[in-house]
VEXDREN-2710 file (C-alpha; in Angstrom, 1 decimal):
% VEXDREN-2710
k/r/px/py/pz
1/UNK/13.1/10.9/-36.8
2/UNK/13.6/9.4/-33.3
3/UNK/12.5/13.1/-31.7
4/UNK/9.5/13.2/-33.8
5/UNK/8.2/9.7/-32.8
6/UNK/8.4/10.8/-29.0
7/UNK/6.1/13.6/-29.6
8/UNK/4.0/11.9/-31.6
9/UNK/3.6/9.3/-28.7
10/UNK/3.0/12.5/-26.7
11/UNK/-0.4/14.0/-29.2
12/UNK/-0.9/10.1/-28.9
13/UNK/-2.0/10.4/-25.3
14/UNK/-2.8/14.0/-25.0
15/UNK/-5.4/12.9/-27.5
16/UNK/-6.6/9.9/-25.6
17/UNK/-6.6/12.3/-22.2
18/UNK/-9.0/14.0/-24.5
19/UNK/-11.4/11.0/-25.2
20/UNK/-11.2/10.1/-22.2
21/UNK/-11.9/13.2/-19.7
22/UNK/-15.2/13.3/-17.9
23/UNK/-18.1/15.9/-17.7
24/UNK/-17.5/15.7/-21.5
25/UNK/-20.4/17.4/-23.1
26/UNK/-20.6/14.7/-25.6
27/UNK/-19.3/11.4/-23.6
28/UNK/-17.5/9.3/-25.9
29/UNK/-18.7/5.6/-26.3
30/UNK/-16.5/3.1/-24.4
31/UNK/-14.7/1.4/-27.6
32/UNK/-13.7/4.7/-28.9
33/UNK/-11.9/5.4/-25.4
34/UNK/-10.2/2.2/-25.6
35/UNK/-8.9/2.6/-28.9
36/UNK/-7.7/5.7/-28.2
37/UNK/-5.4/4.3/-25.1
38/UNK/-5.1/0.8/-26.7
39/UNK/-3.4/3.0/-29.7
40/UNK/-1.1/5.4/-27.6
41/UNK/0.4/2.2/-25.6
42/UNK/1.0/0.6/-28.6
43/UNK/2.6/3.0/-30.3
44/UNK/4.5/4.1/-27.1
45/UNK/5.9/0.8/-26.6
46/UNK/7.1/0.6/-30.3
47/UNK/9.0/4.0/-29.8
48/UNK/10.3/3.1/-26.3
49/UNK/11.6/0.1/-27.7
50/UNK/14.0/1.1/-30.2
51/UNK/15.3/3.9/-27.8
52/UNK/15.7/1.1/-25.0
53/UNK/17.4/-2.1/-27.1
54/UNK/20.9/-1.6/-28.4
55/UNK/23.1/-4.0/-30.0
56/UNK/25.5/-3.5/-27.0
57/UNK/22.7/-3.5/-24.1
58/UNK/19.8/-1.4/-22.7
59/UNK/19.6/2.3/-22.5
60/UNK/18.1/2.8/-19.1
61/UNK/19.0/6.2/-19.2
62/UNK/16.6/8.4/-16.4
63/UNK/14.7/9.7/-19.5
64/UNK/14.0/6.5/-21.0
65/UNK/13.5/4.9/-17.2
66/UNK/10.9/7.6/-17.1
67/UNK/9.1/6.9/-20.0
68/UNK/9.2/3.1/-19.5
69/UNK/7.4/3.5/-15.9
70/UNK/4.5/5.8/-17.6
71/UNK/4.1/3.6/-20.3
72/UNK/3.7/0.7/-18.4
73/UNK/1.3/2.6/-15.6
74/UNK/-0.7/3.5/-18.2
75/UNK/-0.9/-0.1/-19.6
76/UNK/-1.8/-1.7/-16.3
77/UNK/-4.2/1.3/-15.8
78/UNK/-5.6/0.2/-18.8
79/UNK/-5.9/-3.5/-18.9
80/UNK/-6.8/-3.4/-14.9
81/UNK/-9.6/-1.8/-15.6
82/UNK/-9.2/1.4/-13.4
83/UNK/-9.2/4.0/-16.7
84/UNK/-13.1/2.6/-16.8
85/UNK/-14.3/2.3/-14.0
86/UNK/-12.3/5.7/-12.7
87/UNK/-12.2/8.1/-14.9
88/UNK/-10.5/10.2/-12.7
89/UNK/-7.3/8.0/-12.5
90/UNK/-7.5/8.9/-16.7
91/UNK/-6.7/12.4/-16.0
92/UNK/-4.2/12.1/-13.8
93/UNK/-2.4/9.8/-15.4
94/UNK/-2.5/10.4/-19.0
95/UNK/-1.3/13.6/-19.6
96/UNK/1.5/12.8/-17.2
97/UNK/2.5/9.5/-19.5
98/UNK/2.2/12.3/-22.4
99/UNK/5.2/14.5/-20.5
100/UNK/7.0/11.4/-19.8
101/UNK/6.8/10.2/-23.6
102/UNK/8.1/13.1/-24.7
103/UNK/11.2/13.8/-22.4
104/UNK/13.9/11.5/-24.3
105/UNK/13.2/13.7/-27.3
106/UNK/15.3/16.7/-25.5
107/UNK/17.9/14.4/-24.2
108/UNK/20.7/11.6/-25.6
109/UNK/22.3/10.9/-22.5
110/UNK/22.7/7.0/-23.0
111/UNK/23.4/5.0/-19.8
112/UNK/24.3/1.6/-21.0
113/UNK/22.9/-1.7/-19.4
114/UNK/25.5/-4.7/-20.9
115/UNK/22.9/-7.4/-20.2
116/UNK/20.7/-7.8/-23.1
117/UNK/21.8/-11.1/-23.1
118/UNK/21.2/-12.3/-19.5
119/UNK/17.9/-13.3/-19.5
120/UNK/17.7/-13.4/-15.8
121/UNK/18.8/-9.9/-15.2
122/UNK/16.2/-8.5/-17.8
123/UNK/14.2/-10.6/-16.0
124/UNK/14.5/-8.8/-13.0
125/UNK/14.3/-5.4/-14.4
126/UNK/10.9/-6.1/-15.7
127/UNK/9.5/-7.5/-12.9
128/UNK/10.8/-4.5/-11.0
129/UNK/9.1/-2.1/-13.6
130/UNK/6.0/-3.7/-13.7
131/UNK/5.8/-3.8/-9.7
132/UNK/6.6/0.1/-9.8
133/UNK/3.9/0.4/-12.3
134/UNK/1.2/-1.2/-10.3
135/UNK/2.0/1.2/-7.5
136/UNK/2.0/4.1/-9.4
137/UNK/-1.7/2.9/-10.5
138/UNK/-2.5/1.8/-6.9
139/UNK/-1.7/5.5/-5.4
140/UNK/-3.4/7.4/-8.2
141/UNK/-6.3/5.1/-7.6
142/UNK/-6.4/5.9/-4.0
143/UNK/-6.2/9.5/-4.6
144/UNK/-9.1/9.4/-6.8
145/UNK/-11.4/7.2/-4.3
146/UNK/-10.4/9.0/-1.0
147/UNK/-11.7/12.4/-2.9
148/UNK/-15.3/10.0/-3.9
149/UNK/-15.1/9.5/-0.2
150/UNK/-14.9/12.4/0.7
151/UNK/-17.8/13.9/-1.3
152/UNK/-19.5/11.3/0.2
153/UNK/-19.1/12.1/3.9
154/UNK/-19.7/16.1/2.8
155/UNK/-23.0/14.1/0.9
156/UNK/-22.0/16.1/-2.3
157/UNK/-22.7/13.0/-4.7
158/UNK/-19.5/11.6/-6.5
159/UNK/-19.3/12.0/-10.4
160/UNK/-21.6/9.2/-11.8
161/UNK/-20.5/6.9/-14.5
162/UNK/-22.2/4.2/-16.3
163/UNK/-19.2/2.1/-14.9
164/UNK/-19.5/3.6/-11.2
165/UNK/-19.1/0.7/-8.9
166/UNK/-19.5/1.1/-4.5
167/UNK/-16.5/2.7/-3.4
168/UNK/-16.0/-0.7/-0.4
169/UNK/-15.9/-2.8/-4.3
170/UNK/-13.8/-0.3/-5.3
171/UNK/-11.1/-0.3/-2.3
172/UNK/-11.2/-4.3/-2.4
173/UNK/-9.9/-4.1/-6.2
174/UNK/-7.0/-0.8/-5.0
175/UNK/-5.9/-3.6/-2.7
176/UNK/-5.7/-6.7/-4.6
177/UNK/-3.1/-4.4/-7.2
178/UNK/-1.6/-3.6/-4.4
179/UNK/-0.9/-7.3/-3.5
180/UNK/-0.2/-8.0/-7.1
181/UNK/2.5/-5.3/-6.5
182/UNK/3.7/-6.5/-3.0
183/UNK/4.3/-10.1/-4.2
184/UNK/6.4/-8.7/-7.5
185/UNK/8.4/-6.2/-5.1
186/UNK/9.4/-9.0/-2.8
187/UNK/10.2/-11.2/-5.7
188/UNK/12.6/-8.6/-7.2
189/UNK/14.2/-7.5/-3.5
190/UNK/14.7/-11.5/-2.7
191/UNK/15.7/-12.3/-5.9
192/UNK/18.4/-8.5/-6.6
193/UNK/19.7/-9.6/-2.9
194/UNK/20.6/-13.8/-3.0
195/UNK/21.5/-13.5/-6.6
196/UNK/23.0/-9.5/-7.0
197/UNK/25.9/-11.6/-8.3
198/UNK/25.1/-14.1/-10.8
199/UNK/22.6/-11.4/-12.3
200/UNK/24.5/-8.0/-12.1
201/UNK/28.4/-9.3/-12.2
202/UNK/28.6/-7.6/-8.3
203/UNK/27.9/-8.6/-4.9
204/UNK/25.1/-6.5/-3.5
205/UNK/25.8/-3.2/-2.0
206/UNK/24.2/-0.8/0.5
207/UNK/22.6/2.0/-2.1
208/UNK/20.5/4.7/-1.7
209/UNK/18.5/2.7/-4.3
210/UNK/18.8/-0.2/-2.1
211/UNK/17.5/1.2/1.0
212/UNK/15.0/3.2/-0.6
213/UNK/13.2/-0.2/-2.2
214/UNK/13.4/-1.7/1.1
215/UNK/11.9/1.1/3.0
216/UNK/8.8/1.0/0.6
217/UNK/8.4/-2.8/0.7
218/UNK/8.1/-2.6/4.6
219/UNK/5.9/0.3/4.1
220/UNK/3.7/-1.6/2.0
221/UNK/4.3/-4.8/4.4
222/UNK/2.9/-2.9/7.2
223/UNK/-0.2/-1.6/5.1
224/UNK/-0.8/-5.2/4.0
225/UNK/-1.3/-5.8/7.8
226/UNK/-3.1/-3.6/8.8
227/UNK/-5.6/-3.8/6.2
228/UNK/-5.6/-7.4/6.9
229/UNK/-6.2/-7.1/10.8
230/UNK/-7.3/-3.9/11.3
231/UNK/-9.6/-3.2/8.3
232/UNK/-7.3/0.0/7.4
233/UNK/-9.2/2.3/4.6
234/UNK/-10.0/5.7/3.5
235/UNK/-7.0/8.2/4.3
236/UNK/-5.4/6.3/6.9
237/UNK/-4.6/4.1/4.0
238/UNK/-3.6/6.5/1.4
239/UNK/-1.5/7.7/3.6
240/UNK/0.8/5.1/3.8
241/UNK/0.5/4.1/0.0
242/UNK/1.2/7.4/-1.3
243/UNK/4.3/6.8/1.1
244/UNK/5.3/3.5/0.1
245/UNK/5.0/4.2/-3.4
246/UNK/7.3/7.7/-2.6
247/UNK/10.3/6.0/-1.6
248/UNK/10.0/3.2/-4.4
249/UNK/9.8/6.1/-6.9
250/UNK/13.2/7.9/-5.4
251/UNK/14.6/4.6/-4.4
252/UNK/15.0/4.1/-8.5
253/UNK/14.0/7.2/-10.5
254/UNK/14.8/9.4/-7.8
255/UNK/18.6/7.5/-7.9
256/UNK/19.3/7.7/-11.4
257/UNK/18.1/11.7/-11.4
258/UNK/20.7/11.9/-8.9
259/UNK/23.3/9.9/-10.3
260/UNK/22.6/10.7/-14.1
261/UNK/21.4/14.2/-14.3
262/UNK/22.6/16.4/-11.4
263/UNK/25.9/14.2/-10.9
264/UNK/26.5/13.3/-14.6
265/UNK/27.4/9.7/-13.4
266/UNK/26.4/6.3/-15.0
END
């Protein structure tokens, strides 16, 4: 029962990618686009949810880690406006959140978190999944306006939408998620390293994870800057968030791959 529901999650958004793709020859209205994705989180985060809460803890398993990340990229996506206004970042990222939904159906490799009960600690995770989230949004989104920009400079006119808004709008919005997703990060780096005890039962170690989170929030730190002083855009910037958001992506994903798949390690 539990493998179907993953692939239905999966038609879920493959169907919603469908709704939502441009050049459609018949563009569907706006409500019937958001009910599409409105229904495919939903129902995601239903299924998710049993897979992920035990009686004795979280499975965090990579598969379900996977899933969790798309699912909530999609959802901020979503409720940030960027599937509306970009409908570009819509066919990137849905039928990527489809794969993702549909992975744990193949796999029941459970990695056990004990800490249902420490609210602090599953506080911290989902900060830290949201903040991942947002930067997963933030680089699709950057991807999708450094091609309008592009077409620009070559003066092939960008795909119009009743929604288009001007691209300097457009990069103002990419960088306020990623401040959102700066100020998260730091809260879950300051908060994993004073309290790694009281929250995790350990004193912090040095882990690929670790240093991997770190490198991406100075990354982002130094694109913050730069932005700030030096008025950083088009692929100068993209550069360094499809970098930043790289080593957050293998500093936790890229970690438990390693440690849970080609390892067989918890």
């Amino acid at each position: 029962m539990d493998i179907l529901l993953h692939v239905v999650v999966a038609a879920l958004y493959v169907a919603a990618a469908w709704v939502c793709r441009p050049h459609a020859e018949f563009p569907r209205p706006r409500p019937l686009r958001a009910a599409a994705i409105g229904v495919a989180v939903a129902v995601h985060a239903i299924v998710i949810g049993r897979a992920i809460v035990m009686p004795d803890g979280l499975d965090l398993s990579f598969l379900h880690a996977l899933s969790l990340v798309a699912g909530l990229a999609v959802l901020v996506a979503w409720v940030s406006g960027a599937l509306r206004i970009l409908p570009g970042v819509a066919t990137m990222i849905l039928p990527v959140a489809a794969l993702c939904a549909a992975l744990p159906a193949l796999s029941r490799t459970p990695h056990r978190f004990p800490y249902a009960d420490a609210p602090w600690a599953a506080a911290h995770i989902s900060v830290a999944l949201i903040a991942y989230a947002l930067f997963v949004v933030a680089a699709l989104q950057a991807v999708v306006l450094t091609g309008i920009e592009q077409r620009l400079h070559r003066g092939t006119p960008a795909a119009a939408t009743q929604d288009t808004l001007p691209l300097l709008t457009l990069e103002r919005y990419l960088f306020r998620l990623i401040g959102a997703g700066f100020v998260l990060l730091t809260i879950t780096l300051v908060s994993g390293i004073v309290f790694s005890e009281k929250l995790f039962g350990r004193p912090l170690t040095l882990t690929h994870k670790n240093v991997f989170s770190v490198a991406g929030w100075l990354v982002f730190a130094v694109l913050l800057y730069g932005r700030w002083r030096y008025g950083w855009r088009g692929r100068a910037a993209l550069k360094w968030i499809l970098g930043g958001t790289l080593l957050l992506v293998l500093g936790y994903l890229g970690s438990k791959f390693v440690l849970e798949v080609l390892l067989h390690r918890g």
